[in-house]
C-alpha positions in Angstrom: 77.1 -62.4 78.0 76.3 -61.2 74.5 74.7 -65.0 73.8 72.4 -64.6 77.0 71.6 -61.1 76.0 70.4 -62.4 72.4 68.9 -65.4 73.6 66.8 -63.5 76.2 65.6 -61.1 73.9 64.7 -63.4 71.3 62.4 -65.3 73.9 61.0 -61.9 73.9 60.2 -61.3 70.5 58.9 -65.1 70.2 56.4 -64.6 73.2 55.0 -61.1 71.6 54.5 -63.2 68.1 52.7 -65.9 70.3 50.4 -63.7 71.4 49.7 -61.8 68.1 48.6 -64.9 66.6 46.9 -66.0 69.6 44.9 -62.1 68.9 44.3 -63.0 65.3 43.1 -66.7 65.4 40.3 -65.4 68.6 39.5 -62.6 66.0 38.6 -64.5 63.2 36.9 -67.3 65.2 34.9 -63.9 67.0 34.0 -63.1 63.3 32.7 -66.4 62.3 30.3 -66.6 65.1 29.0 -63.4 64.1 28.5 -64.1 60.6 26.9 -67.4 61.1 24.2 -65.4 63.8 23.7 -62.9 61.8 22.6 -65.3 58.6 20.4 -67.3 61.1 18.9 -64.5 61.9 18.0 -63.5 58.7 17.2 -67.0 57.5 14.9 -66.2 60.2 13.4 -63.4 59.4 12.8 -64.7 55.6 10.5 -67.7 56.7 8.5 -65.4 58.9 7.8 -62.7 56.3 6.2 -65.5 54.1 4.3 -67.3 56.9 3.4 -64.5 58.8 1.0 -62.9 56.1 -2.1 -61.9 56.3 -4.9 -64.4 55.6 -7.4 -64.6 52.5 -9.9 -63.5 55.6 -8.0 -60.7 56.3 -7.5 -59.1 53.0 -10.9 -59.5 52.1 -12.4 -57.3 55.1 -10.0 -54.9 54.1 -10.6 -54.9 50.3 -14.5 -56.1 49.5 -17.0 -53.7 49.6 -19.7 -53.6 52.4 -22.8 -52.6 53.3 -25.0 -49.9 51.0 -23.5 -47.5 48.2 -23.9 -44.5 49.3 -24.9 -42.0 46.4 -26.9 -44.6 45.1 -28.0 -47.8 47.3 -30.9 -46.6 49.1 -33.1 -45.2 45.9 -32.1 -48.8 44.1 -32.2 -50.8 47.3 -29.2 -52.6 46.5 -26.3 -53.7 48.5 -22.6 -55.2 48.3 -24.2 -57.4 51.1 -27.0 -58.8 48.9 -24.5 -59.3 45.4 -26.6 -61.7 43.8 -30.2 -59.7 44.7 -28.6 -56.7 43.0 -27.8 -58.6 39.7 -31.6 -58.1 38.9 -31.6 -54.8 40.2 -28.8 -52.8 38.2 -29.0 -55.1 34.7 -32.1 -53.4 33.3 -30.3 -50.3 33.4 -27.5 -51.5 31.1 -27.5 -50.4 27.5 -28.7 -52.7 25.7 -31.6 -53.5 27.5 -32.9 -49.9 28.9 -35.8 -48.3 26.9 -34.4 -44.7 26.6 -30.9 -45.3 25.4 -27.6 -43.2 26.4 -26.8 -40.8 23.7 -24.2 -38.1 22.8 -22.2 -37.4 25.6 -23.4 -40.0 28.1 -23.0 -43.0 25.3 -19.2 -41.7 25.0 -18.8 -41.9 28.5 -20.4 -45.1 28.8 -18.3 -47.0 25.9 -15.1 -45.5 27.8 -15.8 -46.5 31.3 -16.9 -50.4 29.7 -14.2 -50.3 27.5 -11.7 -50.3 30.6 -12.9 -53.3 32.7 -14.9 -56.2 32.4 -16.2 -59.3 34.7 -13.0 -60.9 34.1 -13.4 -63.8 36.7 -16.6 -65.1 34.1 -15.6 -65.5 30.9 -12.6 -64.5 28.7 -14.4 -60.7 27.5 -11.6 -58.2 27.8 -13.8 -55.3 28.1 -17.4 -55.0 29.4 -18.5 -53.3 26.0 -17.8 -53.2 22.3 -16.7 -49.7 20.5 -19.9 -49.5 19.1 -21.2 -49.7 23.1 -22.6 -52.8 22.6 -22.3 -55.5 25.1 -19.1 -57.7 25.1 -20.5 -60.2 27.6 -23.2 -61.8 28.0 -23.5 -62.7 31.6 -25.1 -61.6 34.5 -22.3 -60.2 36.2 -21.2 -58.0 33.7 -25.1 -57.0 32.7 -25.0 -55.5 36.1 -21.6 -54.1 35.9 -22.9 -51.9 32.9 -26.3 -51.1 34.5 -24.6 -49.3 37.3 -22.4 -47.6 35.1 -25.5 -46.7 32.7 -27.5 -45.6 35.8 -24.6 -43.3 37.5 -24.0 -41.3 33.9 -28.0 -41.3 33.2 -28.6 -40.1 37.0 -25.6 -38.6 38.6 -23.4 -38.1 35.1 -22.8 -34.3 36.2 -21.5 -34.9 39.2 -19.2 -38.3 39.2 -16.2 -38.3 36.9 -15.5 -41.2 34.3 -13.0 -42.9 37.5 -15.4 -42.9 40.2 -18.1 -44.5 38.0 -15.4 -47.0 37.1 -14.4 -47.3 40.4 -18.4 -48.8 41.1 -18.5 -50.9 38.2 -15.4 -52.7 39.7 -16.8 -52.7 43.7 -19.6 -54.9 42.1 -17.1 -57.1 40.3 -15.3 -57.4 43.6 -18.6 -58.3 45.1 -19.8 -60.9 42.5 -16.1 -62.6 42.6 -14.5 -62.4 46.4 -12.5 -65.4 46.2 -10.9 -64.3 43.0 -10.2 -60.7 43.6 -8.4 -61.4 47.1 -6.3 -63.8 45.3 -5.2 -61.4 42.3 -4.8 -58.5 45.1 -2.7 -60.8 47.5 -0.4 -62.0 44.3 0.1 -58.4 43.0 1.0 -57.6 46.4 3.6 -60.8 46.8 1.3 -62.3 49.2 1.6 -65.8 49.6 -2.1 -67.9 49.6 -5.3 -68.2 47.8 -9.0 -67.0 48.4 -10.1 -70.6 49.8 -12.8 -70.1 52.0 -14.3 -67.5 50.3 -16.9 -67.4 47.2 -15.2 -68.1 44.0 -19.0 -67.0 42.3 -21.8 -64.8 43.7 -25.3 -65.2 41.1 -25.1 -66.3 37.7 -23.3 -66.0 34.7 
């Protein structure tokens, strides 16, 4: 009686193991699955963050300047539209080509603001001006790049700080060189792509 007794519960105890192990092995297969979906989904997600970018298109009608400058466009008749036709517009007023020369405060101003960009895409000038405020570059693009800088201080110097000037100088680079601006702005933003389709060069250097 005792045997049948031990033997019975035995049977028990081997059926509730059975079944344990039957619990653990669907467990770990449920957590495989799981796993593997959730890496394919961000395998997924990886390729579509790089090819879903925005295009060279697309960043530059968000980032190149349009249309008329408004303190100043209308009384020089330039525009960001017309790059190349401003070039002859805003050189004279540079430095070292202007009749009545920047002085004192102005000529600081001037050798700061040129001292802190330059045409960049043109040539291998690191600055736009020297620290005696003579020009670093000689091409067209920065001429124009210090004539509007010379122009705001001479005409508007009381009422735009050193940054917006600076911030002018650098919409005209942006103008002059569409292709390469979009691609430095879409690689400092870890965008993926190139400024194909768009100017590399607008006028002269």
């Amino acid at each position: 009686m005792n045997n049948k007794i031990s033997i019975f519960l035995m049977g028990i105890l081997i059926a509730i193991l059975a079944m344990n192990q039957f619990q653990i092995n669907s467990l770990h297969k449920m957590m495989l699955s799981q796993n593997g979906s959730m890496n394919q989904a961000q395998a997924g997600a990886q390729v579509q963050g790089v090819s879903s970018g925005p295009s060279a298109q697309e960043v530059a009608a968000q980032i190149l300047p349009k249309g008329v400058p408004a303190r100043y466009g209308a009384e020089l008749g330039v525009s960001f539209d017309s790059a190349a036709a401003a070039i002859a517009v805003l050189a004279p007023f540079e430095q070292d080509t202007r009749l009545d020369k920047l002085s004192g405060k102005n000529l600081e101003r001037y050798i700061s603001i040129g001292s802190q960009t330059s045409c960049e895409f043109c040539c291998g000038a690191q600055t736009m001006v020297f620290a005696d405020g003579n020009k670093a570059c000689g091409c067209e693009h920065s001429a124009a790049m210090r004539g509007v800088v010379a122009y705001l201080l001479d005409t508007y110097g009381d009422q735009m700080p050193d940054n917006e000037i600076l911030a002018e100088a650098n919409q005209w680079k942006a103008a002059f060189f569409p292709g390469p601006t979009v691609e430095k702005y879409m690689a400092a933003n870890g965008q993926s792509g190139s400024g194909n389709g768009l100017q590399s060069q607008v006028g002269g250097c």
